[in-house]
C-alpha positions in Angstrom: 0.0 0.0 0.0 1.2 3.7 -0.8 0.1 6.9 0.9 1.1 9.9 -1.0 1.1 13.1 0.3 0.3 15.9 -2.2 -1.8 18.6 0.2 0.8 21.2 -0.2 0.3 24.9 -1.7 3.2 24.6 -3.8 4.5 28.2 -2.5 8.0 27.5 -3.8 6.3 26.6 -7.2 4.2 29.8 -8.1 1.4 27.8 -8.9 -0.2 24.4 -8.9 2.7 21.9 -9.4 0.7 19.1 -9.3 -1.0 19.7 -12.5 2.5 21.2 -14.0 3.3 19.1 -17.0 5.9 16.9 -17.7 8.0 16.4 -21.5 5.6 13.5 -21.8 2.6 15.8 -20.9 1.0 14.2 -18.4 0.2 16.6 -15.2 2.7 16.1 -12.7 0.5 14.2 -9.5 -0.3 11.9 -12.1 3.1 10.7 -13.6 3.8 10.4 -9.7 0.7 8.1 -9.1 1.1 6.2 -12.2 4.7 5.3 -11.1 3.6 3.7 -7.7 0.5 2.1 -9.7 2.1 -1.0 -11.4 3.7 -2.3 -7.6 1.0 -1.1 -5.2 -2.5 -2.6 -5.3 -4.0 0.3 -3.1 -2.8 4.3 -3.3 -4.2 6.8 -0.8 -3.8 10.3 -1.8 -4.0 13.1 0.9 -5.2 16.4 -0.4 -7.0 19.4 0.8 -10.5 19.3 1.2 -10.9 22.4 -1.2 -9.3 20.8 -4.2 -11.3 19.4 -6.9 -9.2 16.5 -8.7 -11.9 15.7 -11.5 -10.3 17.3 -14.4 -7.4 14.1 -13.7 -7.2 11.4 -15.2 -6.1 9.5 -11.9 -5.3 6.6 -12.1 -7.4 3.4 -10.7 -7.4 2.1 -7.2 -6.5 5.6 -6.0 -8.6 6.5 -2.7 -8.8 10.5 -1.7 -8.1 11.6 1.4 -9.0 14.6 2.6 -6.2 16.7 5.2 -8.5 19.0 7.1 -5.0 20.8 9.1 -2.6 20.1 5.9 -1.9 23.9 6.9 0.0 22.6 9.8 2.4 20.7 7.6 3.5 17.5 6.4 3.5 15.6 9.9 -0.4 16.6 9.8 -1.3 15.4 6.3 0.6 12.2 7.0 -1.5 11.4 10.3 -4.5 12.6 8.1 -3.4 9.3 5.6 -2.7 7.0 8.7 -6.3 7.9 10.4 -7.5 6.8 7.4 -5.5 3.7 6.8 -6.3 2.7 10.8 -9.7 3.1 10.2 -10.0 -0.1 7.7 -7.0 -1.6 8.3 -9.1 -4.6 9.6 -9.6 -5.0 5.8 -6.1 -4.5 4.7 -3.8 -7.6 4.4 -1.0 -5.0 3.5 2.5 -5.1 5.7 3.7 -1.9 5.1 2.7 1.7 3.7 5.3 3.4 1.6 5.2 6.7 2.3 5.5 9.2 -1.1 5.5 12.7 -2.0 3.5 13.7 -4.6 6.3 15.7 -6.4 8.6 12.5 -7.2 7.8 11.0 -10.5 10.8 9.7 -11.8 11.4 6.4 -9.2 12.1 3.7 -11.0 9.4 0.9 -10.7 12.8 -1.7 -10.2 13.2 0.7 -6.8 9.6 0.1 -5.6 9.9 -3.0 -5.7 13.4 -3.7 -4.3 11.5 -1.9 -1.0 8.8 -3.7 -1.0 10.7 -7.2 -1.3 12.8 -5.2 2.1 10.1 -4.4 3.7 8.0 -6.6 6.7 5.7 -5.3 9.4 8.4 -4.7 12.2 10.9 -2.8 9.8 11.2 0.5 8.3 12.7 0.7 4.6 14.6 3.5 3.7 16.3 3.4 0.1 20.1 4.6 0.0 21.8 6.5 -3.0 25.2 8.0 -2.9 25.0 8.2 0.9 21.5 9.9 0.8 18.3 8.6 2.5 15.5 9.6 0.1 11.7 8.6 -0.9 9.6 6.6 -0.7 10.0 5.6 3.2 8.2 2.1 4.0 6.6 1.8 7.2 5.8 -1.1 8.5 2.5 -2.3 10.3 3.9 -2.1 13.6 4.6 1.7 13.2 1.3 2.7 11.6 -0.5 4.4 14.9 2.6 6.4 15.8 2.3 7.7 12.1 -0.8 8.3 13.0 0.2 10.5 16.1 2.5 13.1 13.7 2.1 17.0 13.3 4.1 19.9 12.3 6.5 18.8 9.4 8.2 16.8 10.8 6.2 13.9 9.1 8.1 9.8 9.7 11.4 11.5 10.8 10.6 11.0 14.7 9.6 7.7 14.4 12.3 7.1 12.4 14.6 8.4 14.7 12.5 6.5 17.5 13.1 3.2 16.3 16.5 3.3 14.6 17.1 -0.2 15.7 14.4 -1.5 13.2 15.2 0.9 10.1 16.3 -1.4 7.3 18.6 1.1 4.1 18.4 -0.4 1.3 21.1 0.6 -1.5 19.2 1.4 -4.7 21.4 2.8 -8.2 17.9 5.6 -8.7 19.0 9.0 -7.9 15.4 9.8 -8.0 14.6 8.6 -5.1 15.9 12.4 -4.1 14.3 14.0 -6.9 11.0 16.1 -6.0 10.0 19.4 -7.9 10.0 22.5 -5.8 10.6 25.1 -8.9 9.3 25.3 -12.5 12.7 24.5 -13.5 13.1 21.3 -11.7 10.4 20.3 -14.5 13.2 19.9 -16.8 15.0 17.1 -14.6 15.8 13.6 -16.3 15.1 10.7 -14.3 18.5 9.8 -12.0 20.0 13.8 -13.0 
């Protein structure tokens, strides 16, 4: 399962960057969503509750989740997502929730699932390139209701730093996995640049 957080106001950006396009034209939050689609069966999205998402072409299996404090910051949105998960996770079989931003399109699908294949319900998977931590983060079961406890921006980074005994890295050759889009020129980035 994914949870990708993309209830942001894009300040940095000027505008909307989720529905920025790429080269290959489609709007950014898309490109992002349809990256995860092929290795996660379930995606839930967090965005505002003001924002009206019908004019994407989104693709299937993705849930909406609505961050009433997303103003608060990233910690908020991603207890917003938890909640969420929590409240059906009776109905989930799913081990672990990668963690996403929604402003990271260019992960390679081979990444995703070198996580996933990392990941259990008592570990956290963080992937490793050139010494850097990056995205997606996979959290598993065991850690979900202290996701769900987050604020501020802080988002996983306490529980991370909590439970440092149980964080798996995982060495992955995708630069990507530290490329998100803050400014209309970070449009122009190639995959691994």
């Amino acid at each position: 399962m994914a949870l990708v957080l993309a209830a942001g106001r894009s300040r940095r950006f000027g505008s909307d960057k989720r529905r920025a396009q790429l080269a290959d034209g489609r709007p950014l939050l898309v490109a992002t969503l349809d990256s995860l689609a092929p290795v996660f069966d379930d995606i839930l999205l967090v965005i505002r509750r003001d924002e009206d998402f019908n004019t994407l072409a989104l693709p299937p299996r993705v849930r909406l989740v609505y961050a009433e404090r997303a103003d608060e910051g990233m910690g908020a949105s991603l207890a917003t997502g938890v909640t969420a998960l929590l409240s059906h996770a009776a109905d989930s079989t799913a081990q672990s929730l990668a963690v996403m931003l929604g402003d990271m399109p260019w992960i390679a699908r081979s990444t995703f699932e070198t996580l996933v294949a990392h990941a259990s319900a008592h570990t956290i998977v963080r992937p490793v390139c050139g010494h850097r931590f990056g995205h997606p983060v996979l959290f598993g079961r065991d850690f979900w209701p202290r996701l769900g406890e987050q604020g501020g921006d802080a988002g996983g980074r306490s529980v991370i730093e909590r439970y440092r005994d149980r964080v798996v890295d995982v060495p992955v050759n995708d630069a990507a996995i530290h490329q998100d889009v803050d400014y209309p020129t970070d449009l122009e980035q190639t995959p691994g640049s």
